[in-house]
N, C-alpha and C positions, 0 to 999 in steps of 0.2 A: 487514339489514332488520328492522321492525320488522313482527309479523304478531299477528294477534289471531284465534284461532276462539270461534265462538259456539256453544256446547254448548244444547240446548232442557234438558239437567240430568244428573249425574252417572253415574247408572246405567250397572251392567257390560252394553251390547250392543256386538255386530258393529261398527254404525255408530259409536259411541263409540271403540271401539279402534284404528280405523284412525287418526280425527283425532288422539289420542294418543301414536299410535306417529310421525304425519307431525311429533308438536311434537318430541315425545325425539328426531329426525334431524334438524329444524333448529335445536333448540339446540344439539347436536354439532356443526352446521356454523358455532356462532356470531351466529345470527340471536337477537333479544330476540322471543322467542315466549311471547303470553301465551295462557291458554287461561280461558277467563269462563264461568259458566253460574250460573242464578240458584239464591237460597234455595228460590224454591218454583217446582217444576220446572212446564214448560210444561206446556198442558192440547193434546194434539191432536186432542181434537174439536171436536164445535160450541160455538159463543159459552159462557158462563158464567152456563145456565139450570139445570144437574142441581148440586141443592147437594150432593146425596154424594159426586160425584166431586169438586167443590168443597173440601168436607172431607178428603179420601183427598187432596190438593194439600197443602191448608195440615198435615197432619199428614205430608206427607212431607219440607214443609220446615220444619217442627221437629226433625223428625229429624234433616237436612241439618244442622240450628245444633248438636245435640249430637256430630254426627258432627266438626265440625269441617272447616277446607278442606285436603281433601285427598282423593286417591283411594286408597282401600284396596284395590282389586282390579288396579290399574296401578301400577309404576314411574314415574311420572310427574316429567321432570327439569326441565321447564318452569313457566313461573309461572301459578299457577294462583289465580283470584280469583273470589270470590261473592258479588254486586251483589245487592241484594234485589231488584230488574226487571233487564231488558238496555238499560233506555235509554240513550242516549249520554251522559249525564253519568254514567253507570258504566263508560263502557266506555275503555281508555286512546286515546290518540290513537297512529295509526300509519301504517305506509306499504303496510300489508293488511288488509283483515279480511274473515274468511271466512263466511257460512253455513253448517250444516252439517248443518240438516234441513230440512223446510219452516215449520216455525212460524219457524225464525229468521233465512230470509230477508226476512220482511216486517220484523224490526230490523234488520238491516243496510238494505235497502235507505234505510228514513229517515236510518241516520245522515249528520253533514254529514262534509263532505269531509275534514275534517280525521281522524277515524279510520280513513282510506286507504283507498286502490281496492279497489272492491267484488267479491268472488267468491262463488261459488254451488256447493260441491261436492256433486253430486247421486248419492245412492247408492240410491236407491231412484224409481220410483216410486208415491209413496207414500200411495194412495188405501185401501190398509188400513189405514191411521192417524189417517185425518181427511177431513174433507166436499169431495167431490170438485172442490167449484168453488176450496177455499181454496189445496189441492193443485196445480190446475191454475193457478191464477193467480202462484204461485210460478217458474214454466214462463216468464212472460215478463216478469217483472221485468229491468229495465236493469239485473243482476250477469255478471258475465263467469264463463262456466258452465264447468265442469272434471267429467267423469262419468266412475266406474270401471267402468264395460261401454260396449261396441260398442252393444247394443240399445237403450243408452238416449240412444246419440247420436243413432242413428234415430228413436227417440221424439220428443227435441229439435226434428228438422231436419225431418223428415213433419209430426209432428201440432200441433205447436206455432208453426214457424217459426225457432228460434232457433240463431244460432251457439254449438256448440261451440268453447271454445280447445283441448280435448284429453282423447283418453283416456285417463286413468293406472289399469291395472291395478293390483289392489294388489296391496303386495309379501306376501314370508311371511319371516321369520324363521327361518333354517336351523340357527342356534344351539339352538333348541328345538325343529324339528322333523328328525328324523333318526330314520334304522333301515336295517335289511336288509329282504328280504320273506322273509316266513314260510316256514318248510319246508316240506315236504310231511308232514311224519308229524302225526299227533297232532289230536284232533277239530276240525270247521272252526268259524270263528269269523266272525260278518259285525257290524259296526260300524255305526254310526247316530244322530245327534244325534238329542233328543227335544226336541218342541217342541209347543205349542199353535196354535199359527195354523195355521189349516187349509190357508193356500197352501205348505207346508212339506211337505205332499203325506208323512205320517206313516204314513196310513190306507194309500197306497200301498206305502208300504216294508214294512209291516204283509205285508200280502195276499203281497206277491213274496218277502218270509223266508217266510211258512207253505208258498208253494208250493215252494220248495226245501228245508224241511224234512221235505216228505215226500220226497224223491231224497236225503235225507241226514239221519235219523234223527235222528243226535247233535248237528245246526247249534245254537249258542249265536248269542242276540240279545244285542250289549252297546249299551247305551244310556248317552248321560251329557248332563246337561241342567243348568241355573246354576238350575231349581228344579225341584219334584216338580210335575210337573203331572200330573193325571189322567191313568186308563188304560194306563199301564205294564203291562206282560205280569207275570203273576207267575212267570213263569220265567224271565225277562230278567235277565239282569247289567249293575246300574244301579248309578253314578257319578255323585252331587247333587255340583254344583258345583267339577268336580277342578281342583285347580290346572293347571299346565300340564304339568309333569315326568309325571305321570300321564292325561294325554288323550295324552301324546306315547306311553306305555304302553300304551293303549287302541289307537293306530293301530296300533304292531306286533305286539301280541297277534293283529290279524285279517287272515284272508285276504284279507278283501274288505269297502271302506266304501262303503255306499249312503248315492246322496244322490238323493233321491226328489221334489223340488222341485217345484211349478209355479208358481212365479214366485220371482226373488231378484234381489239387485243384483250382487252378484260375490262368492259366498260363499267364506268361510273353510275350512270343513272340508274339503272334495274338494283342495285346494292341501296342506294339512296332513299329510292322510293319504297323499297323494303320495309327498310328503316323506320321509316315513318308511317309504318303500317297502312301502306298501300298495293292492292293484290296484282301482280304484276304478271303481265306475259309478255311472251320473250321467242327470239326465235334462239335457236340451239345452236349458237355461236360464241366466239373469244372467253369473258370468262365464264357463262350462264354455265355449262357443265361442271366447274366448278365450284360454285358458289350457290345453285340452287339444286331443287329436288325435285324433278320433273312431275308433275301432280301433286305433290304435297307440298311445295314452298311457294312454285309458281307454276304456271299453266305453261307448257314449251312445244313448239312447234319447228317445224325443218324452216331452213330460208326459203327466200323466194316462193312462200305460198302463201299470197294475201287472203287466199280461201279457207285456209285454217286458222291462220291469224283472227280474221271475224269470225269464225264459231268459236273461238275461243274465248273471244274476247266479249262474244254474245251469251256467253256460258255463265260467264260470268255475273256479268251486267243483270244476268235472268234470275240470279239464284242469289240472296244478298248473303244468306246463310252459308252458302261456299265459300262464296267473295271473302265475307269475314273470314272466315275459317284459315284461306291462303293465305290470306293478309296476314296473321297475328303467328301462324306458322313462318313464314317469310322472315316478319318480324323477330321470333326467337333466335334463328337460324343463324341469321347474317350478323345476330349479336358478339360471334366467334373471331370476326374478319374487324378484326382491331389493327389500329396503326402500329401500337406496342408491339404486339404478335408478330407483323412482317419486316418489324424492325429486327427485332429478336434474331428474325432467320438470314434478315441480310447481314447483321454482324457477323452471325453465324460462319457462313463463304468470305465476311472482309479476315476472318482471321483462320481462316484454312486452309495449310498449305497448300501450293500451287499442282494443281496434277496435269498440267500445259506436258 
């Protein structure tokens, strides 16, 4: 097959990586996968009234042009091209092409038929990124929709109306994530992506380490983040931007990774830290209902309650005999959630008749 994803612009996030990793397994399987995103990356807020952000666009796709095409933060085996717009005389003709945030379903949906049946993979929803009506209008566009959580096929089918073709969890990479769980000797250690968006629930993971650093004097916060964003603890052990051999280092250094969230689409890290047999808690968002087992994989808790987050996470810390136990459970578990596997299900929908 021929498959085209439409990138809104290069940058290292979450959502970028997945579509990445889905082109490097179908071009292993063979398939011509191209992967397209413009010089000057999308804008996802309102229309194109603030000329600073307007400039902070065209300066970043200058950069793009000295950068050259390619992507420096992924292996990328796929072919990869940079249209100065996504309009369909830039885009190849093919027998797929994907969406793959919401500014770039509204260019999918215009193109004609000839750049292949339309799909919409939906990883977020993503009203902290842009004005809620452009967001939502995305929602029921004619593209044959493919989302990696459970809640957002809820979403889809309650508030919107629309068929899901399927939920593909995403996979994790066990070649780079791997470990034993932590021993028991030696000071404890709690794990913690750092982030600015405030539904990332930060301020919470904050509150529930301090309250178990008083039940545990010596608790080390290791933080690591792809920039520095304010308010870092000056005590934290922080990691700007580790490659991957060293976040894989980060999981097994800790006893325990918090993922403090109140809203996500089916994050990475809590899968990762898994992985690498690290006993993880989690608040009960994007994809933890799918991918874990509330007490017996990982310890899970409602959002926004940094007060159960710390008994939790003190639960743990307290009892190393659990701690192991979650960890090496976790560890088995998430053994399932392979890149092959959710390639398997998205070929699956790439060659499913249309039911638009």
């Amino acid at each position: 097959m021929r498959i085209t994803f439409i990138l809104p612009f290069i940058n290292m996030t979450g959502g970028n990586k997945v579509i990445l990793q889905y082109a490097n397994c179908l071009t292993t399987r063979g398939h011509q996968v191209t992967v397209a995103y413009p010089i000057i990356p999308l804008r996802f807020g309102a229309p194109w009234s603030d000329l600073h952000t307007l400039y902070v666009q065209v300066m970043q796709g200058l950069g793009n042009l000295r950068k050259g095409v390619r992507v420096r933060w992924f292996d990328l085996h796929a072919r990869l091209i940079r249209p100065m717009t996504l309009s369909a005389r830039s885009i190849p003709d093919a027998d797929a092409v994907v969406a793959t945030a919401w500014p770039t379903a509204y260019y999918v949906h215009r193109y004609p038929p000839s750049k292949g049946e339309k799909f919409y993979i939906i990883q977020h929803y993503e009203v902290w990124s842009g004005p809620k009506g452009l967001v939502d209008g995305t929602w029921t566009l004619p593209l044959k929709k493919i989302v990696i959580a459970s809640w957002l096929q809820e979403l889809a089918e309650h508030q919107f109306g629309q068929r899901v073709e399927r939920v593909i969890t995403n996979g994790i990479n066990l070649d780079d994530f791997y470990g034993q769980p932590r021993a028991a000797s030696g000071p404890k250690r709690v794990g913690m992506l750092w982030h600015y968006l405030e539904w990332k629930g930060l301020q919470d993971g904050l509150t529930a380490f301090e309250r178990a650093r008083e039940r545990f004097p010596g608790l080390t916060l290791v933080l690591f983040a792809t920039h520095r964003f304010p308010g870092i603890p000056e005590d934290a052990e922080f990691h700007l931007n580790p490659p991957i051999s060293t976040i894989r280092e980060i999981y097994t250094s800790c006893d325990v990774f918090l993922s403090p969230s109140w809203s996500e689409g089916c994050q990475a890290p809590p899968m990762e830290a898994m992985a690498c047999g690290c006993a993880v808690v989690a608040t009960n968002v994007g994809g933890i209902p799918d991918y874990a087992i509330a007490g017996e994989t990982a310890l899970v808790v409602p959002p926004k309650r940094p007060d159960l987050l710390a008994e939790a996470l003190i639960e743990l810390l307290a009892d190393d005999d659990n701690r192991q136990r979650i960890a090496l459970a976790g560890q088995r578990h998430i053994q399932q959630f392979t890149w092959d596997r959710a390639t398997d299900q998205l070929e699956g929908v790439f060659r499913t008749p249309c039911h638009l």
